[in-house]
N, C-alpha and C positions, 0 to 999 in steps of 0.2 A: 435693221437692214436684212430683206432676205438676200438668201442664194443669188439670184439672178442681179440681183444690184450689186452685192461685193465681187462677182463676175464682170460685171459691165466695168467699175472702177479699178477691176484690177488690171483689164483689156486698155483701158484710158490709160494710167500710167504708164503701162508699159509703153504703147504709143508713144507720150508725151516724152517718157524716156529717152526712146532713140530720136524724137525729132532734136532733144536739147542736146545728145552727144552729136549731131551731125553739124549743129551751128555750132557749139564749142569747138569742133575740130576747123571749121572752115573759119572761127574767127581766128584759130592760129595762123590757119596757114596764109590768110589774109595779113598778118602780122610778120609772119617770117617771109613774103613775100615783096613787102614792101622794105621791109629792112634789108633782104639781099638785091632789091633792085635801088628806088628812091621813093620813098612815101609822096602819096599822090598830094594836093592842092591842101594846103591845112585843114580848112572846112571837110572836105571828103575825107579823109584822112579818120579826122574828129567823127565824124557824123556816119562814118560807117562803123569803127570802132563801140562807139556808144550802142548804136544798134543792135550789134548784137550782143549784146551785154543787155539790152533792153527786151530780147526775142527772149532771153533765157529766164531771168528774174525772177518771172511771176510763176515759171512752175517749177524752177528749186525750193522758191522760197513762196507757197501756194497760201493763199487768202481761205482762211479754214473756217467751217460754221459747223453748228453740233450737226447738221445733218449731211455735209460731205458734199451738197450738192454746186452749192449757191458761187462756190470758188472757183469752180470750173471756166463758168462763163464769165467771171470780173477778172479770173486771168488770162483767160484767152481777150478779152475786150483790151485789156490794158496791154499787155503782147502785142495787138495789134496798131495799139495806139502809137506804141512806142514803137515800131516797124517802121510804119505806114510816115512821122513824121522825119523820123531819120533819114529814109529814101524820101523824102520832099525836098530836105534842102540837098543831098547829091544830084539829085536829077535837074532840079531849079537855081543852083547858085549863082548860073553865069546872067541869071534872068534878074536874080535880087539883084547879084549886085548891080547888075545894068539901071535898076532902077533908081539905084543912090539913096535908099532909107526913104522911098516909099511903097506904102508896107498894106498887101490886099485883105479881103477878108481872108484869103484860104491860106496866109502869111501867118493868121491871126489865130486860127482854126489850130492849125498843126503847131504853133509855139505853144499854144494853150497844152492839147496833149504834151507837148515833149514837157513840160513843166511841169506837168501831172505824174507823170511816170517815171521822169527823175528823181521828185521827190518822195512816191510811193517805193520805187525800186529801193533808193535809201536807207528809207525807213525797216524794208524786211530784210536787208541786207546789216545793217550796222544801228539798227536799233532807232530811236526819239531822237537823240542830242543833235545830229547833222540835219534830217527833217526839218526841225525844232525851229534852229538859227538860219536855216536856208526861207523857212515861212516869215520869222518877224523881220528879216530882209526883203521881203518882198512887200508886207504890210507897210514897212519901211516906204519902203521904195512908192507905193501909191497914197498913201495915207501922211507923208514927211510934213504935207504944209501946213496938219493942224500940229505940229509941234513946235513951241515956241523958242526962239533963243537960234543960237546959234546952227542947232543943228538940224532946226528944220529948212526944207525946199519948198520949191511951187507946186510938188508934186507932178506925176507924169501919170497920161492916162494910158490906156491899153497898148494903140499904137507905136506909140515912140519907144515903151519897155520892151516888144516885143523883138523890136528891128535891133536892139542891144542885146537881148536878153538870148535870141535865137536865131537872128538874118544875119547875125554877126560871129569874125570870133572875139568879141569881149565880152563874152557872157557865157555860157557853154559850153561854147566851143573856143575858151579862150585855153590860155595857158595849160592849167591844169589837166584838164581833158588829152591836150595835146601833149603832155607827159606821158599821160597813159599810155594813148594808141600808139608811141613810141617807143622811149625807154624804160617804160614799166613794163610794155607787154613785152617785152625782147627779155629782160631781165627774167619776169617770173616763170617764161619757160624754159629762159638756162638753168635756173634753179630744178627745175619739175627733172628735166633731162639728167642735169648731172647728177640727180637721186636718184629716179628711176634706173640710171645706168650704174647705180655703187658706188657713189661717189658720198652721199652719205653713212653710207654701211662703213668706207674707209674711214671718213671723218671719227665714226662714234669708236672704229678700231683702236684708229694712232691716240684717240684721247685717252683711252683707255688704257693701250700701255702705255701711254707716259706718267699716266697720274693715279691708276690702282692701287696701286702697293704703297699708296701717301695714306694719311689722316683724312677719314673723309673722302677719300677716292672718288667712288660712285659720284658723289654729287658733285666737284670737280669736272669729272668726267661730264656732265652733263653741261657743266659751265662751257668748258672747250667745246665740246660740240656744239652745245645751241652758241656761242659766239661765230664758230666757223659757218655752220646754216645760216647765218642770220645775216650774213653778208649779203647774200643774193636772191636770199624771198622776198627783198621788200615790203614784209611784215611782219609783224611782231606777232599775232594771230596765229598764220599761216606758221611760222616757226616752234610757236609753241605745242603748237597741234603736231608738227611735223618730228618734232624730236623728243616732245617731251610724252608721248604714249611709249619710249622704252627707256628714257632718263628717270622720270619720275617715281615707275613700281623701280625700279631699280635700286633708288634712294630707299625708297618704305620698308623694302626688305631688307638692309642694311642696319636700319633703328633709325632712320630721319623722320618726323612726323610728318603727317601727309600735310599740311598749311603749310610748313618751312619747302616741304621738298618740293610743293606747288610754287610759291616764292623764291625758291633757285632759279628755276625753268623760267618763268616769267621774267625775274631781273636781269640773267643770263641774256634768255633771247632777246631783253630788249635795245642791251648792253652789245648784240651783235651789228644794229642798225648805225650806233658810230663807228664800227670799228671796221679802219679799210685794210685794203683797195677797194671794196669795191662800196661800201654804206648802205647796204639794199638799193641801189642803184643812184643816191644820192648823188653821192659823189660828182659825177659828171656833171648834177644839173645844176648845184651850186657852184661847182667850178666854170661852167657857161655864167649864169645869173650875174656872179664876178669880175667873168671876165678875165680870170686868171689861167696858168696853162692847173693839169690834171696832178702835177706831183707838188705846186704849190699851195693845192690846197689835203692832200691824203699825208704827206710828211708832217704837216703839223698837229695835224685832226688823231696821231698815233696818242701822241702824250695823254691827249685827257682819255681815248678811249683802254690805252694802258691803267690809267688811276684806277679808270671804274673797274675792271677787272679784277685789279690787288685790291677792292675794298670788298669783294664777291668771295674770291680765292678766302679769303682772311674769314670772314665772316664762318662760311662752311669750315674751314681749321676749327676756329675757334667754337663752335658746335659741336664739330663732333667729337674733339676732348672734353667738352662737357657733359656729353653724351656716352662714352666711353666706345664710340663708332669703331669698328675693327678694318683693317687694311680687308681689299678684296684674297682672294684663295689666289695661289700660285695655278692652281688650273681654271683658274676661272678668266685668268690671263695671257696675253700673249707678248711675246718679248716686239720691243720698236722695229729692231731689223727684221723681222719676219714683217713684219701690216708692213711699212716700207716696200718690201721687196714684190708684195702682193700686190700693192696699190699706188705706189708712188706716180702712176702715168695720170692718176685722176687732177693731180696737180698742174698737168698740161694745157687744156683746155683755161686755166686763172691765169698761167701763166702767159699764153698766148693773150687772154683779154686785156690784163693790163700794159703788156707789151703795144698791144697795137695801139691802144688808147693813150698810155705818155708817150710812145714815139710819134704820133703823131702821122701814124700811116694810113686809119684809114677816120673813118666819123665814127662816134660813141655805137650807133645805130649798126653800123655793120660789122663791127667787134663782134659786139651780144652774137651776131648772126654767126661770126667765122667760130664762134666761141662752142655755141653749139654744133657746128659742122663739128669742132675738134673734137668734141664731148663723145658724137654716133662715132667717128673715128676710131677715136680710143676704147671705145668697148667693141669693135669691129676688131680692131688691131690686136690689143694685148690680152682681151677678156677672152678674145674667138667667139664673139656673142655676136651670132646675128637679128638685128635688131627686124624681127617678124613688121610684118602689115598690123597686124591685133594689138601689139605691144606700141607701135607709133601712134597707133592711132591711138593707144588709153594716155599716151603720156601727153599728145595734143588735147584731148577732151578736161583733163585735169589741168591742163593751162590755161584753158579755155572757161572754166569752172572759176580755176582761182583769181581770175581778172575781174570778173563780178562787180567784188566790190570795191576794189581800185577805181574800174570806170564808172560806177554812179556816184561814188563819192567826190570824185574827182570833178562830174559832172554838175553835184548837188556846191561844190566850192565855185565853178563857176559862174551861179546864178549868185550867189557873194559880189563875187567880184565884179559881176555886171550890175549891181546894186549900187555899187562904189562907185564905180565909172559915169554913172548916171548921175547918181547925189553929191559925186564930189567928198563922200564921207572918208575916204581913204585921208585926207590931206587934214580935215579936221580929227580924225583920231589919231594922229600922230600928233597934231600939234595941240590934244588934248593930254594926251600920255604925259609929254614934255609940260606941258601946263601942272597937271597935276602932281610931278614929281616934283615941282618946287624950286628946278635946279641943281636936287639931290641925284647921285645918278642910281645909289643905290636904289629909292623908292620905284624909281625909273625900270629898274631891272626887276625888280618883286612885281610889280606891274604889268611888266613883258611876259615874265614869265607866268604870271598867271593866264593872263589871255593868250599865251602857246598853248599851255594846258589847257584850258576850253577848249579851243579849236582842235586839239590834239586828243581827246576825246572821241571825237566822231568820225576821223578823217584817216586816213592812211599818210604816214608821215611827210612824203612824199609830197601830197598834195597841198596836207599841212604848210611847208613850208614855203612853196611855192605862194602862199594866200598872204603866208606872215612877212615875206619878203617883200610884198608891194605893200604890204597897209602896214606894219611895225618896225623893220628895221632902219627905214625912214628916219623914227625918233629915237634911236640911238645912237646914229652915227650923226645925228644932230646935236646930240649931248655931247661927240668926239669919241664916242666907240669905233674902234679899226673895224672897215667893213667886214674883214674876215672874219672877226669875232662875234662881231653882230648876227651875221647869220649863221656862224657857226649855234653861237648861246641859242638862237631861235628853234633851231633844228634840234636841237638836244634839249629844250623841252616840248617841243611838239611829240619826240620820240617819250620822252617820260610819261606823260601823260597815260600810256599804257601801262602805267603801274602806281599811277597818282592817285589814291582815293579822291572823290568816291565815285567816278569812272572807268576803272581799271582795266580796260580791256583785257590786255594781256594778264592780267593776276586772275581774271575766272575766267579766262581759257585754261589756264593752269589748275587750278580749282577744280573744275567739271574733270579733268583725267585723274586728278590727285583723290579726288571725292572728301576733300577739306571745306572748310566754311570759304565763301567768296572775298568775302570785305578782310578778314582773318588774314585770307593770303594776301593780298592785297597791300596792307600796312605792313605785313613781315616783308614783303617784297620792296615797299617802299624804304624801309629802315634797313633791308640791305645794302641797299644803292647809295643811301641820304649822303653819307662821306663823297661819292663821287659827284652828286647830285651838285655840291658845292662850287666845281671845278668853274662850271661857266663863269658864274661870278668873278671869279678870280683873273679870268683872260680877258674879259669885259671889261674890267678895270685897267689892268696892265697885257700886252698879249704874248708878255714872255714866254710864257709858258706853250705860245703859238710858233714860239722859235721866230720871235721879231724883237732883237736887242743884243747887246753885249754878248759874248759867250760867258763871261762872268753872273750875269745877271740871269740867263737861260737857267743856268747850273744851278745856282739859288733858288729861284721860283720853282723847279722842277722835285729839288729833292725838300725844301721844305713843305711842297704839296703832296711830294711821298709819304712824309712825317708825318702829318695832318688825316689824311687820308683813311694809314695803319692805326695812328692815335683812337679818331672816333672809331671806328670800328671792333676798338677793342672796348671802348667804354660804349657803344650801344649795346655790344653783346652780353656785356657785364661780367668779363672772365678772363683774368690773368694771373694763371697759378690758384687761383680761384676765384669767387665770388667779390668781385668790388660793389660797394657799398654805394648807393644812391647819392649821395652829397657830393662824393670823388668822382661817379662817373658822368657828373654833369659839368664839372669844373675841367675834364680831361674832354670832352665833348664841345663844350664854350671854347677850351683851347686849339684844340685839332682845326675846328673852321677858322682861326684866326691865322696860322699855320698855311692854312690854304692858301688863304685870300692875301696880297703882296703888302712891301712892307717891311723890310729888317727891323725897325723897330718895336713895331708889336710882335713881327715873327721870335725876338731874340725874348722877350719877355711871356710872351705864351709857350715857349718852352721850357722857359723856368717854372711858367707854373704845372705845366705836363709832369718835370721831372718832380719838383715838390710830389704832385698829387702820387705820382709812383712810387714816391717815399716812403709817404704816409699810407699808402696801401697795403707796401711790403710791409712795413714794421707794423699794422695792425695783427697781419698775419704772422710775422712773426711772434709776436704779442699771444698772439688765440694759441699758438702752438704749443710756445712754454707753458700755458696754460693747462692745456689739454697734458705735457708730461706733468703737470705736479698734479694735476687730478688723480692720474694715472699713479706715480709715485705715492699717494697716501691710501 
């Protein structure tokens, strides 16, 4: 390349630069617009949202060839494809639907593109896996009649998929999308704002005094934090990129190795998507989907997201006494009431949102909205920071940025779901699931839980469970799983998945900042969690633990899933007072999940054998001990 061409490309990106920060900022404000007034028509709504998330795509994430040239113009082509059909159906909707599902060539035209650039966008956004399953749903979808049995259809030719797929919202612009252009994009900018404005600088403060001066601190520290962030990025990704470039050197330089201390960050942040008030913006939608109010479903969802945390906390203890990890410096710390007295207003803003939302004052949508009024407030107010033109507008373009991949994914789940709507396949894999579980419910949930995990893979949790909650929870609570738990268990592996080999999203975002091996971190990440990982099972069975039963029986399930929890975690890490022994830490691991999962009868005898194994542990060691004096003695 000479001179003049890496001039001309460097003129072009710049360009392309500021054209992508001016749609990011106007698709917030588009966002924040409709959430402080009322979101227009669902379709426009849907179909302006995706757009610009479609205008942007192609030159964050540019189509590259060795010579630099050829991507210019398939991203601008595809930019405009994906523009051009999104302003088709705003400006034409009243005309579709006037038409009642018949559907023209230029109907046919612009679904084709939106169906191109949904799944192109995808694909450069979050990789093969959502592409992948959003294609053989559609081969699905036209090719169903040469499959024989049960599960094939008549097939459907261009027209009739097109009027589902994109004149509609059960395709696209169905559900999930409509998450997005809503309570996702509301959520991911309170998040942007209350960092932007210190609100995670306070976060990594108060973690830090409170947990320093522990075993392990730093990494701790990093746990509290990425749990607190991770409430309101609505990704695990996004979280882990956000907290873990000053959690993770932090850990390394301590003595954590760089794959563990990638595998904190990752299980930590993924560990913040259950944990409310707010569940990366979860919360609300399940509790809509329900049908429940807001605190009946966040009061119960605390318990299991508590477990996972003390099998985290535990795990890091118990490393870094292995490790001979030292407490952080008294000056490298600051006492609680000092960050408190600094930062305590940044709590205002959570607390005004969850206020409005279980008191029932105003809609989920215009919280988010008062939430960030409170957030500029607050650092107006108590910081005396005035919040510049330059500075709104970086913290809108970075909103604007991080919605990306929320909206294609979310886009790329509603060509699924308009696959299902069409074939009817939603009704047969539920009442395949059930079929092939035998009647067992356990197989039933191994089952569930795997196909969370695929889908959870590709997908922004979010969207994830919105998908899993029409086509799987079906056959659980068909089996007699409490709805609650149902889509509770669903949600909570669709969230895992981010740390599930061998798709781990979250473990090599972790990974790439740690500069550890991917898959490495990955399975340390998973083996941190695996004790909590248990928990669904357990409330899928019985939903005590959901705080629906006796208080006798609450208290039991809760603390014998304490037990269970501490147990495996100390036998995956293989150290109590020292090295346990492979035979003992599999029989204290076998136990710990029986422990979990409900039961007095087997709980009282897995804890006989817990404490047996602890027996036999101590007195080996005491054993090696005297040993080692009479060695020493002769």
């Amino acid at each position: 390349m000479d001179k003049s061409e890496k001039i001309n490309k460097m003129e072009y990106n710049n360009i392309v630069g500021k054209i992508v920060k001016i749609i990011a900022i106007a698709m917030v404000i588009f966002q924040i617009y409709t959430a402080a007034t009322t979101p227009f028509t669902a379709v426009v709504q849907r179909a302006t949202h995706i757009g610009f998330a479609l205008a942007m795509v192609f030159f964050i994430y540019p189509f590259k060839t060795r010579s630099g040239r050829m991507f210019r113009l398939v991203d601008i082509v595809l930019s405009l494809m994906g523009v051009s059909s999104a302003f088709y159906i705003v400006s034409n909707y009243h005309a579709i639907a006037d038409r009642a599902g018949i559907i023209t060539s230029i109907d046919i035209l612009f679904g084709i593109f939106m169906i191109i650039c949904v799944i192109e966008g995808t694909r450069r956004t979050l990789g093969l896996a959502m592409p992948i399953i959003a294609s053989v749903f559609l081969i699905y979808n036209f090719f169903g009649n040469l499959i024989p049995g049960e599960f094939g259809h008549a097939g459907f030719g261009i027209a009739r998929s097109i009027n589902i797929l994109y004149a509609s919202t059960e395709g696209i612009f169905s559900i999930p999308l409509g998450v997005s252009a809503t309570y996702v994009g509301m959520f991911v900018t309170f998040g942007v704002f209350l960092q932007k404005t210190g609100g995670g600088d306070f976060f990594f403060r108060i973690s830090n005094a409170l947990l320093g001066h522990v075993k392990g601190g730093p990494a701790k520290v990093a746990v509290m934090t990425s749990g607190f962030m991770g409430m309101m990025t609505g990704s695990v990704v996004a979280n882990v990129v956000t907290s873990g470039t000053f959690t993770i050197p932090m850990m390394k330089k301590v003595g954590f190795d760089k794959d563990f201390a990638g595998a904190v960050e990752a299980a930590a942040s993924t560990g913040g998507m259950i944990m409310p008030p707010v569940m990366g913006a979860a919360a609300f939608i399940i509790a809509e989907v329900l049908g429940i109010s807001y605190w009946k479903l966040v009061v119960p969802a605390f318990i299991p997201a508590i477990l996972y945390y003390v099998a985290i906390f535990t795990a890091v203890d118990l490393r870094a006494r292995v490790l001979g990890i030292k407490t952080l410096k008294k000056d490298e710390m600051e006492s609680v009431l000092t960050v408190i007295r600094d930062g305590w207003y940044f709590l205002i803003p959570i607390i005004v949102l969850v206020y409005l939302i279980s008191g029932g004052v105003t809609s989920v949508l215009k919280a988010g909205f008062y939430a960030i009024v409170t957030t500029l407030l607050v650092a107006l107010i108590f910081r005396r920071e005035t919040i510049k033109p330059a500075k709104l507008m970086e913290m809108f373009e970075e909103s604007g940025r991080n919605l990306i991949m929320v909206a294609t994914a979310c886009a790329s789940a509603g060509i699924i779901l308009g696959v299902f709507s069409l074939t009817g396949l939603g009704l047969k894999l539920a009442s395949l699931l059930v079929a092939l579980a035998g009647g067992h419910l356990i197989v039933l949930l191994i089952l569930t839980a795997i196909v969370c995990i695929i889908l959870g893979m590709g997908v922004s949790p979010t969207a994830a469970y919105i998908v899993l909650a029409i086509l799987v929870a079906p056959a659980l609570t068909q089996m007699g799983v409490v709805p609650l738990a149902a889509h509770l268990f669903i949600f909570y592996f669709a969230i895992y998945a981010n740390i599930t080999p061998p798709v781990a999203v979250g473990a090599y975002a972790a990974a790439a900042i740690s500069g550890g091996k991917a898959d490495v971190t990955a399975l340390k990440a998973f083996r941190i969690a695996l004790p909590a990982i248990i928990v669904p099972f357990s409330f899928a069975y019985h939903p005590t633990m959901l705080l629906i039963g006796s208080t006798s029986q609450i208290i039991l399930a809760i603390t014998t899933a304490l037990i269970g929890v501490l147990v495996m975690t100390v036998a995956l890490e293989g150290y109590f007072l020292a090295k346990i022994p492979w035979p003992i830490r599999i029989v204290i691991v076998g136990g710990g999940g029986v422990l979990i999962m409900p039961g007095l009868v087997y709980n009282i005898i897995a804890f006989a054998v817990i404490v047996a194994a602890f027996v036999i542990h101590l007195a080996i060691l005491s054993s090696n001990k005297q040993k080692k004096k009479e060695v020493i003695g002769q």
